[in-house]
C-alpha positions as a printed NumPy array, in Angstrom:
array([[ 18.775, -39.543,  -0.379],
       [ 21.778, -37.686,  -1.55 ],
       [ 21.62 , -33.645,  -2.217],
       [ 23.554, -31.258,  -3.733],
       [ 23.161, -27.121,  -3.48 ],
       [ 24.55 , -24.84 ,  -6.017],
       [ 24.816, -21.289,  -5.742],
       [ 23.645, -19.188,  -8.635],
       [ 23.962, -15.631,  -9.736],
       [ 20.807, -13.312,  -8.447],
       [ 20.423, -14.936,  -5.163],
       [ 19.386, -18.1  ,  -6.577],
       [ 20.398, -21.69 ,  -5.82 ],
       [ 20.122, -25.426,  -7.412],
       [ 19.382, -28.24 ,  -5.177],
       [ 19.699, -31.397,  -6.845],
       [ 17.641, -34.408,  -5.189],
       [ 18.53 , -38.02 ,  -5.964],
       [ 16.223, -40.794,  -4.157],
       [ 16.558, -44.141,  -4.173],
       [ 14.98 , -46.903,  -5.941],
       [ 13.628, -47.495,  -2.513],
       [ 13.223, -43.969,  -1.479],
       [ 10.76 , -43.6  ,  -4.788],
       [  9.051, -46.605,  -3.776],
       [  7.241, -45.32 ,  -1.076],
       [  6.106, -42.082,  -3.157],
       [  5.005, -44.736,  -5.701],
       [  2.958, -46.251,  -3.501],
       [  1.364, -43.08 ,  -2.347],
       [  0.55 , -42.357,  -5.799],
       [ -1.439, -45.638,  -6.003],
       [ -3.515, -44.982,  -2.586],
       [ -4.337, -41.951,  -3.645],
       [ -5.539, -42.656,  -7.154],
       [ -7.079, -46.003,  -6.302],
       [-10.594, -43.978,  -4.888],
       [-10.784, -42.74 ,  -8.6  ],
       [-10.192, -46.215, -10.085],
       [-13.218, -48.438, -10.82 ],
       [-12.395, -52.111, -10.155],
       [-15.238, -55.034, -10.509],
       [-15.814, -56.574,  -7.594],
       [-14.903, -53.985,  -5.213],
       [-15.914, -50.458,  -4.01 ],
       [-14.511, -47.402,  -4.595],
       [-10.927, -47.264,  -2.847],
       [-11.056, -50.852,  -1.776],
       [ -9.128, -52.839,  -4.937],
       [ -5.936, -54.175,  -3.996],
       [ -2.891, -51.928,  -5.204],
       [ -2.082, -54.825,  -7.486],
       [ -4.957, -54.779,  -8.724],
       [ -5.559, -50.867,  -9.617],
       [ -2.056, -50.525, -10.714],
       [ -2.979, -52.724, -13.727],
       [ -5.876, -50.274, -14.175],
       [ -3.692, -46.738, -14.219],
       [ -1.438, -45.536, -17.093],
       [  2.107, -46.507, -15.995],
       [  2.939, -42.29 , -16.928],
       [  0.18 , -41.445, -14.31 ],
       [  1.635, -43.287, -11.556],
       [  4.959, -41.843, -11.997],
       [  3.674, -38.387, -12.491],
       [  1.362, -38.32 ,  -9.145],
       [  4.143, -40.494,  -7.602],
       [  6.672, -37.707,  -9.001],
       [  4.606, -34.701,  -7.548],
       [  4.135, -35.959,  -4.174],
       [  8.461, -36.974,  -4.099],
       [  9.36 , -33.022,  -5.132],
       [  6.595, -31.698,  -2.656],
       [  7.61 , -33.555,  -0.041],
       [ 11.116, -33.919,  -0.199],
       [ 11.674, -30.419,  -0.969],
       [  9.822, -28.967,   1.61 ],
       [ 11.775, -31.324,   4.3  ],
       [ 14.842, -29.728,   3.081],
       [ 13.774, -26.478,   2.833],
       [ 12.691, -26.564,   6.457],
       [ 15.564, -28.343,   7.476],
       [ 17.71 , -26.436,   5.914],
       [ 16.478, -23.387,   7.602],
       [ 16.062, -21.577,   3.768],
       [ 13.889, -18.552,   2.751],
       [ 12.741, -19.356,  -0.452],
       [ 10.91 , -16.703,  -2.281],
       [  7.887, -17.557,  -4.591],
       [  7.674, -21.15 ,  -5.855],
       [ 10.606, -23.468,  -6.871],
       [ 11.448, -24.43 , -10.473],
       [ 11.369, -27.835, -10.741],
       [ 12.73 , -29.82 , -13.455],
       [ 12.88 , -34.001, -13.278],
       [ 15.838, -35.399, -14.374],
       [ 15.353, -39.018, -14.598],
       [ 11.875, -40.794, -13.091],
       [ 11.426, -44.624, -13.527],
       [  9.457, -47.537, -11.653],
       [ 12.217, -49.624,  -9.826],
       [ 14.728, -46.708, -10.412],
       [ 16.726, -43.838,  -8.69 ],
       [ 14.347, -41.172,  -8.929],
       [ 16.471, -37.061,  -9.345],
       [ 15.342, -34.208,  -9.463],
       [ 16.519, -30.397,  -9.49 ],
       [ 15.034, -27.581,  -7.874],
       [ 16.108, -23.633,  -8.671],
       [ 14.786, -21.182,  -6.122],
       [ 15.077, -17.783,  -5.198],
       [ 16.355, -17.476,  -1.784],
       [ 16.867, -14.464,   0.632],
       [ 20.16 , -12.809,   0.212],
       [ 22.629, -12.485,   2.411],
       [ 23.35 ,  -9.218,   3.514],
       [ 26.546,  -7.714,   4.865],
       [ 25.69 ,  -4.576,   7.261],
       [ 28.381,  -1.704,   7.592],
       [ 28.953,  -0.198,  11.106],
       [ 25.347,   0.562,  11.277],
       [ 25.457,   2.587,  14.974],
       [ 28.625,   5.061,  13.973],
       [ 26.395,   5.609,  10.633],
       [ 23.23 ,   6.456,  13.02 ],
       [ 25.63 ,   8.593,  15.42 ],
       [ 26.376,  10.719,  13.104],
       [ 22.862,  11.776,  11.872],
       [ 21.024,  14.273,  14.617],
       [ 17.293,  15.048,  14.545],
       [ 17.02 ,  19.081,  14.38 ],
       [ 14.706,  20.637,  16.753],
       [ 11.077,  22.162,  15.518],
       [  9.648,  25.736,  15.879],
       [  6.636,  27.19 ,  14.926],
       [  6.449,  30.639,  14.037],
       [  3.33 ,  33.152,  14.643],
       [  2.828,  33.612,  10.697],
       [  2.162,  29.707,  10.73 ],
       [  0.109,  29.555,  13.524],
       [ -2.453,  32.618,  11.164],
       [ -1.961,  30.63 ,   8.117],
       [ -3.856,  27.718,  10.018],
       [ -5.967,  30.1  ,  11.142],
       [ -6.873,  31.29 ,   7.511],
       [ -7.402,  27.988,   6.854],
       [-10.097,  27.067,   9.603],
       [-11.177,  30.199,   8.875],
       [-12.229,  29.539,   5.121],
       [-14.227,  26.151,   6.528],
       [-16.393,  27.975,   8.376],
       [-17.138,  30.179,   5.115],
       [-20.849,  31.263,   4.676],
       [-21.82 ,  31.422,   0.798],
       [-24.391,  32.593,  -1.057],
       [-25.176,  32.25 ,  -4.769],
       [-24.528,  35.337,  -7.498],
       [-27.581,  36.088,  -9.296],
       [-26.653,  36.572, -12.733],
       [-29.532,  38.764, -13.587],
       [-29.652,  40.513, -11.099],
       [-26.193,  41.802, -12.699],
       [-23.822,  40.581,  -9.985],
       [-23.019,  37.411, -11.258],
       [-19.567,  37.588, -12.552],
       [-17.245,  34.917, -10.89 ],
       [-14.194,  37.154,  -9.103],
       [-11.235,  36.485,  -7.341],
       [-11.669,  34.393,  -3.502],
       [-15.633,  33.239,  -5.64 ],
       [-16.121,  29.659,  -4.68 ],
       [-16.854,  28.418,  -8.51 ],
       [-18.015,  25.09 , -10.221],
       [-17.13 ,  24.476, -13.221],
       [-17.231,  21.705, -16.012],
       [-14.381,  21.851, -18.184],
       [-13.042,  19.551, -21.653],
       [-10.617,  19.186, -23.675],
       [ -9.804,  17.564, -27.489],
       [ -6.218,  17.271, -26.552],
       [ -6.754,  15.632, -23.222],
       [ -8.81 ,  12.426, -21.785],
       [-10.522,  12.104, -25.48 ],
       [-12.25 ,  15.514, -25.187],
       [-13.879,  13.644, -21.838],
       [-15.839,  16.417, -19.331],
       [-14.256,  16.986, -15.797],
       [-15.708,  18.67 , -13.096],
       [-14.032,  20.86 , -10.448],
       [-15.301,  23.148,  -7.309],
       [-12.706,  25.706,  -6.139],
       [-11.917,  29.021,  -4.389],
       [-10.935,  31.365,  -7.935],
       [ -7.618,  32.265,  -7.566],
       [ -6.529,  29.167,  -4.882],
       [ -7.25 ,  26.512,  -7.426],
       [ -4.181,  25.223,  -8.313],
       [ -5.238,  24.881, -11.963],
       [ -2.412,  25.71 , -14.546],
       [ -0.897,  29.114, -14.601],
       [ -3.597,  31.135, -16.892],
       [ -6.918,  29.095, -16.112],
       [ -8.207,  30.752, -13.398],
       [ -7.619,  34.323, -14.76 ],
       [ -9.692,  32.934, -18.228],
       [-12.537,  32.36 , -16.247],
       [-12.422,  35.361, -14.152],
       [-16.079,  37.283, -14.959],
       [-18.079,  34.494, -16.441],
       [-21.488,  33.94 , -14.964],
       [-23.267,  31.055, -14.099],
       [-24.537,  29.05 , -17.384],
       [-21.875,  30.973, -19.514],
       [-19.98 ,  28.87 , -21.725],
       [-15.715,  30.214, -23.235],
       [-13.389,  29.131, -25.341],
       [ -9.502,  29.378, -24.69 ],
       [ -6.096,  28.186, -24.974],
       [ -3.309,  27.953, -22.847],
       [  0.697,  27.346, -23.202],
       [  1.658,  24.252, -21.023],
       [  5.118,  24.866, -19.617],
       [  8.473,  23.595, -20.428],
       [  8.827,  21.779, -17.086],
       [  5.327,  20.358, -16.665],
       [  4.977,  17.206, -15.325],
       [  3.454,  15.283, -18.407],
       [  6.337,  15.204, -20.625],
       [  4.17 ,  15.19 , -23.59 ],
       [  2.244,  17.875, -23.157],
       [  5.203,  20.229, -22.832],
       [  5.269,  23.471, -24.484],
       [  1.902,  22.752, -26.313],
       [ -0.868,  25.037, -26.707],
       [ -3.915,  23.406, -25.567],
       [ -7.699,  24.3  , -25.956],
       [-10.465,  24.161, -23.552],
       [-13.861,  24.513, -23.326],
       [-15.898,  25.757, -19.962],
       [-18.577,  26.195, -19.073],
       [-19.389,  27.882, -15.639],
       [-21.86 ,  25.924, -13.86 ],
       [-22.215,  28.139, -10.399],
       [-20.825,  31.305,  -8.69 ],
       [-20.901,  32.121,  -5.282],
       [-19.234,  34.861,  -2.815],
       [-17.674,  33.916,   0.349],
       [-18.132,  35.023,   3.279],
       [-15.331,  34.825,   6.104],
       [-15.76 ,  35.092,   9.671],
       [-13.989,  37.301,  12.044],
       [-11.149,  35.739,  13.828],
       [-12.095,  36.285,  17.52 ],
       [-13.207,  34.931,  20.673],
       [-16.173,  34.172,  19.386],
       [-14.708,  32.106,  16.06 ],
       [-12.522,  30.315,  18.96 ],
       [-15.35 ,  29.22 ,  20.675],
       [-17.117,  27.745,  18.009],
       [-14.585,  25.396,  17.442],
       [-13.969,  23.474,  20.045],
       [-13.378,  24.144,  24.273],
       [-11.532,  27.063,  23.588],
       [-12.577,  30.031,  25.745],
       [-10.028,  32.622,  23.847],
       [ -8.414,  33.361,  20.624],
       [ -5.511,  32.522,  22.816],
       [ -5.895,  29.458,  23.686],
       [ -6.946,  28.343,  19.933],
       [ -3.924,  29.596,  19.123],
       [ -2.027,  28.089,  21.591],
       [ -3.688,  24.478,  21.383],
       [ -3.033,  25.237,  17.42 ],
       [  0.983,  25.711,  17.501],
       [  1.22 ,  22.527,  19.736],
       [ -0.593,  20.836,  17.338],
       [  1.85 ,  22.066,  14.422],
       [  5.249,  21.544,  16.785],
       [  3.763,  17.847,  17.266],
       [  3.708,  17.337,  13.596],
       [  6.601,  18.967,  12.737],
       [  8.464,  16.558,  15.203],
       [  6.987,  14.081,  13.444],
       [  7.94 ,  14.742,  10.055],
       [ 11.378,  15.438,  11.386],
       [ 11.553,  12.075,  12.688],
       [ 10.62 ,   9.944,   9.446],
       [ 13.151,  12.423,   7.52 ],
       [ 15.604,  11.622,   9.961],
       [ 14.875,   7.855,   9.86 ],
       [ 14.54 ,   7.624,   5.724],
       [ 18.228,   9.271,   6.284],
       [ 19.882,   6.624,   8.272],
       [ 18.161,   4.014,   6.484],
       [ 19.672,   5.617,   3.566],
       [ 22.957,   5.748,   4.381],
       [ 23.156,   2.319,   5.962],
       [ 21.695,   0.746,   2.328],
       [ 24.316,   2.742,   0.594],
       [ 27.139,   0.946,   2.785],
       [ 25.561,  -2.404,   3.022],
       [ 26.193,  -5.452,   0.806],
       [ 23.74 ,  -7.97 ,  -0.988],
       [ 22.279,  -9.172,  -3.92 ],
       [ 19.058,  -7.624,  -5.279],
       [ 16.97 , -10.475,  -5.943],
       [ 15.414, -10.044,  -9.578],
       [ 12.121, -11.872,  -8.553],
       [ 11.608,  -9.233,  -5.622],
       [ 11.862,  -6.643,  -7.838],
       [  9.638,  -7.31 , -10.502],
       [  6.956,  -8.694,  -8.164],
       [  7.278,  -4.796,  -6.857],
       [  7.303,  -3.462,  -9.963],
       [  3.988,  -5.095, -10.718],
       [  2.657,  -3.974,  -7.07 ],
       [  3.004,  -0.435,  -8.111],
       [  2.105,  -0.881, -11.746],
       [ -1.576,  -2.52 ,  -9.876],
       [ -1.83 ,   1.105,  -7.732],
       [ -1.595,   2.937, -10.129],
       [ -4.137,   1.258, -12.459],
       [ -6.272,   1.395,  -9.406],
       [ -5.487,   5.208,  -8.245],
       [ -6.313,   6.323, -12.233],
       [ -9.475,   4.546, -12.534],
       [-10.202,   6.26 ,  -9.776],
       [ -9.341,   9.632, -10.237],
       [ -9.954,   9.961, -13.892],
       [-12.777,   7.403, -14.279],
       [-11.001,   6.892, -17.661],
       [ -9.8  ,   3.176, -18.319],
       [ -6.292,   2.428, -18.154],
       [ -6.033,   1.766, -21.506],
       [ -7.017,   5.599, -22.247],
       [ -4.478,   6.429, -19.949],
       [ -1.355,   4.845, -22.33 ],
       [ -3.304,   5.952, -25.093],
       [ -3.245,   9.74 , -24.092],
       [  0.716,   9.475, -22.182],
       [  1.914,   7.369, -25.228],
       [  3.247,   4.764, -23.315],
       [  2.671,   0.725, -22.821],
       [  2.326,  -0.506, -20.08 ],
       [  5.895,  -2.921, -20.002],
       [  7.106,   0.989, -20.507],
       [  6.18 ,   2.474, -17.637],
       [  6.686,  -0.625, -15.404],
       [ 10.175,   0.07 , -16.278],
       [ 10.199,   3.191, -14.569],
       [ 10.003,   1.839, -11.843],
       [ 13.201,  -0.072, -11.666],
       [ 15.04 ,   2.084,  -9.317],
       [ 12.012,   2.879,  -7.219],
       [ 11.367,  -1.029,  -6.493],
       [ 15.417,  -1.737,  -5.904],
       [ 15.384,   0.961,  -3.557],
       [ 12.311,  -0.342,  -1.817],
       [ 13.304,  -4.12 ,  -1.773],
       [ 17.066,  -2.824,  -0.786],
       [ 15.468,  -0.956,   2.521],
       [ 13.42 ,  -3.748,   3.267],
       [ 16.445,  -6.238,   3.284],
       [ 18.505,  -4.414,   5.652],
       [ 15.915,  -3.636,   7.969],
       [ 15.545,  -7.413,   8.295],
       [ 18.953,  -8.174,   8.777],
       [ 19.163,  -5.197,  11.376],
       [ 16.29 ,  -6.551,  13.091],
       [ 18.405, -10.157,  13.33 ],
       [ 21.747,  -8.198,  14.286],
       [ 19.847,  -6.37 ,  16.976],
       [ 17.701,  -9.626,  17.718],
       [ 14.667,  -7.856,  17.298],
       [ 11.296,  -9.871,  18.491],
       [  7.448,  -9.703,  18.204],
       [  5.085, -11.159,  19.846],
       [  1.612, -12.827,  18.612],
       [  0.012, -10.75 ,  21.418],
       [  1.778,  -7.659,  19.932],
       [  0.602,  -8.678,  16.702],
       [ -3.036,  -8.922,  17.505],
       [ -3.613,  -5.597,  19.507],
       [ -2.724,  -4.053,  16.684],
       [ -4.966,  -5.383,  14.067],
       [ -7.681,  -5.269,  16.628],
       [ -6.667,  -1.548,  16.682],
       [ -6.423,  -1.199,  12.774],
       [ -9.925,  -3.251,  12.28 ],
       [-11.943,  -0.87 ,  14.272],
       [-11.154,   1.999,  11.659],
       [-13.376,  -1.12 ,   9.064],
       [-16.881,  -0.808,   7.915],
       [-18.357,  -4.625,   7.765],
       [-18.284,  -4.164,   4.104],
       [-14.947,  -3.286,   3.869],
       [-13.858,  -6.112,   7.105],
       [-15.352,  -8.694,   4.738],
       [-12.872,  -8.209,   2.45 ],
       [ -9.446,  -7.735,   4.558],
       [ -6.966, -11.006,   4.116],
       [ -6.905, -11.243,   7.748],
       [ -3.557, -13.19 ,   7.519],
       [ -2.113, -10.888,   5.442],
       [ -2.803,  -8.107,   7.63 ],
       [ -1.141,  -9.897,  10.774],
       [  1.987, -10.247,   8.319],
       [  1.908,  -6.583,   7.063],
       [  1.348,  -5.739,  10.908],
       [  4.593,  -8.032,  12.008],
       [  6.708,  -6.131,   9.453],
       [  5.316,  -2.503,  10.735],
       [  6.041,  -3.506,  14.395],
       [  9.493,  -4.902,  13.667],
       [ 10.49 ,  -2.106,  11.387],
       [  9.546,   0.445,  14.126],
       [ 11.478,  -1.38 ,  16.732],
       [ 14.401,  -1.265,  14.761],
       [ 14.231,   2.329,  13.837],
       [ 13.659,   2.885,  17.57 ],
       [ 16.911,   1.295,  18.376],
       [ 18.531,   3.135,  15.448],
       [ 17.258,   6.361,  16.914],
       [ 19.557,   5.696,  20.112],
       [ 22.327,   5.939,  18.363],
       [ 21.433,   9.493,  16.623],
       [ 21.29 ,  10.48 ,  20.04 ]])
C-alpha cells in the first residue's frame, strides 16, 4: 500500500491511500463473509453458501461498497495509529477509484492537532508574582451583617390593621409583568426592599404598597444597560404586591456566636470568620494569577486555531445557554431571539473570540504538559471521580457518561499539575 500526506491550511491534512489489486482483495472478501449471513441461497443455511456462490446473489455495487467501507476503516485507522496522529472528529473520506480486480485509492482529509510552538514559558511565569491577601475588620462586619440577616425573624404586616405599607430593609414578594418584556409573561421575586438589585427606580416605586395592592409605572432603562435593546427606553410595569413583612435582626453577641457553630465568643466567630475570608482570598488570588500566566504564555505561543475546535465550542456554549434560559426564564428559546432580536447563527457568532481563546488555552496547556512531561495515573483518575460521584443523587448518577467524566477528570488533573509547576516559576 502506498500513502501520501498533505498538509493543508487550518491544521488539516490529506492522506491519500492506494491498495493493491491484491490489497482490495482481501477487503473484498470480507465484504462477502459478512454479507453472505443476509444472503438466501437454496440448498444451504443461512451463512453457509459458498462465496462463489453468494457473490452471484449480491449487486456487484454492494460488494464494492461494504468491501470499500471496511478498506477506509481499516486502513485508516492502522495509519492513524501508526502514525501516532490526533485526529479530531471524523475523517472526510472521498473514493477515488474502486473496482473488482483493481487498485483500490482513496483520500482522507482530517483535522489534526496543531502543532504548537511554546515561548520561554518559565521567564514568562518568573516574572508574574502572586500578591499577598489581607482582610480588613470592615470585611470581617460585612460577613457578619450577612449571617446576621439569615438568622432574621419575620413577621407579616397586617394591612388593616394600618401597618402594612412595604418600607425600606421589608422582606417583600412580589409578582411583576411587563408588555415590553418576556411577552407581558408574570415573574416572581422575594427580596429585602432596598437590597434587591432590581433596576435603579423599582424598588423606590414600590415603596408603601400593601399586600394585595396592585401599581402601575414606568421606568428609563439606562444608556449602558446590559440588553442593548432595551437601552434608553421607557418601559412599563405592572405589580402587584403579593406579601410584606418586617425583619427582625439579631444582636451581634456572644450569644449570636454561639448559635452558629462551636464558637464560645464573638471573638472567636470573628476570628474563625477572617481565616475563612484570607483562605478565599488566597484562592482567588491564585486562579487570577494563573489565568495571567496562561495569558501571557498564549499571547507568545504559536499554532494554528483549528476551525473544527472552534465551532464545536461555539455550539457547546450556544447548548448552555439554551439550557441556563430555559431555566431561568421558563420562556422557550425561541422567545428569547424573539424578545433580543437576534438568531441564533447571530449570537453563536459572538462567541468567536470567547471559543478561540478557550481552545487557544487548552492547546498550550497540552503542549506544556508534554514539555514538562506531565503524567496521570488511572489510579489518580479514579479517586477522583469516586470523590466527584459521592456529591450524585442515584437519579442524577444514572445519567453521568462515566467515561466522559474520567476524561474531563484527566484534563482537570493534568491542567492542575501543570499550573502547579508553572507556579514554581512565579516564585
Amino acid at each position: 500500500m502506498e500513502t501520501k500526506q498533505t498538509k493543508l491550511p487550518k491544521s488539516q491534512i490529506e492522506i491519500t491511500f492506494e491498495l493493491t489489486a491484491e490489497e482490495f482483495q482481501e477487503h473484498f472478501e470480507h465484504a462477502i463473509e459478512h454479507l453472505k449471513h443476509h444472503v438466501k441461497v437454496d440448498g444451504f443455511r443461512a451463512g453457509k453458501a459458498p462465496s462463489s456462490m453468494v457473490e452471484e446473489k449480491i449487486k456487484p455495487e454492494v460488494l464494492l461498497m461494504d468491501a470499500g467501507d471496511h478498506a477506509v476503516q481499516r486502513v485508516y485507522t492502522d495509519y492513524v495509529k501508526e502514525s501516532k496522529l490526533e485526529p479530531i472528529g471524523q475523517p472526510e473520506v472521498s473514493i477515488i477509484k474502486i473496482a473488482k480486480g483493481n487498485p483500490f485509492i482513496f483520500k482522507a482529509k482530517i483535522t489534526v492537532l496543531p502543532d504548537v510552538e511554546l515561548p520561554d514559558y518559565k521567564e514568562i511565569a518568573s516574572k508574574i508574582k502572586v500578591k499577598g491577601v489581607s482582610v480588613n475588620e470592615e470585611e470581617v462586619q460585612d460577613g457578619l451583617n450577612y449571617l446576621q440577616k439569615t438568622r432574621a425573624k419575620f413577621t407579616l404586616k397586617n394591612p388593616s390593621a394600618g401597618s402594612g405599607q412595604a418600607e425600606k430593609s421589608d422582606f417583600v414578594e412580589i409578582i411583576y409583568q411587563s408588555k415590553d418584556l418576556e411577552n407581558n409573561k408574570e415573574a416572581k421575586d422575594r427580596f429585602i426592599l432596598g437590597e434587591g438589585g432590581m433596576i435603579k427606580g423599582f424598588e423606590e416605586n414600590i415603596m408603601g404598597m400593601k399586600a394585595g395592592e396592585e401599581k402601575d409605572f414606568s421606568l428609563k432603562f439606562p444608556e449602558n444597560f446590559v440588553r442593548k435593546d432595551l437601552t434608553g427606553k421607557d418601559i412599563e410595569f405592572h405589580v402587584k404586591m403579593v406579601s410584606v413583612q418586617k425583619m427582625e435582626l439579631p444582636e451581634i453577641n456572644d450569644e449570636f456566636a454561639k448559635q452558629l457553630g462551636t464558637f464560645d465568643t464573638l471573638v472567636a466567630l470573628k476570628a474563625s470568620m477572617k481565616e475563612g475570608m484570607i483562605l478565599e482570598k488566597k484562592e482567588e488570588e491564585k486562579q487570577k494569577n494563573r489565568s495571567e500566566i496562561l495569558e501571557k504564555i498564549v499571547e507568545k505561543s504559536k499554532f494554528e486555531t483549528p476551525e473544527s475546535m472552534v465551532n464545536y465550542e461555539k455550539e457547546r456554549l450556544l447548548a448552555d445557554l439554551k439550557n441556563k434560559i430555559t431555566q431561568t426564564t421558563k420562556a422557550s428559546f425561541e422567545e428569547y431571539l424573539a424578545t433580543i432580536k437576534q438568531t441564533e447563527e447571530q449570537i453563536k457568532e459572538t462567541y468567536q473570540k470567547e471559543s478561540e481563546k478557550r481552545i487557544g488555552n487548552f492547546l498550550v496547556l497540552r503542549e506544556l504538559g508534554k514539555k514538562e512531561a506531565v503524567e496521570v495515573t488511572n489510579l489518580e483518575v479514579e479517586e477522583e471521580v469516586a470523590k466527584s460521584i459521592k456529591n450524585y443523587s442515584k437519579e442524577d448518577l444514572a445519567k453521568v457518561d462515566i467515561a466522559e467524566l474520567k476524561e474531563y477528570t484527566k484534563g482537570a488533573i493534568q491542567n492542575e499539575k501543570v499550573f502547579k509547576i508553572l507556579e514554581k516559576f512565579s516564585k
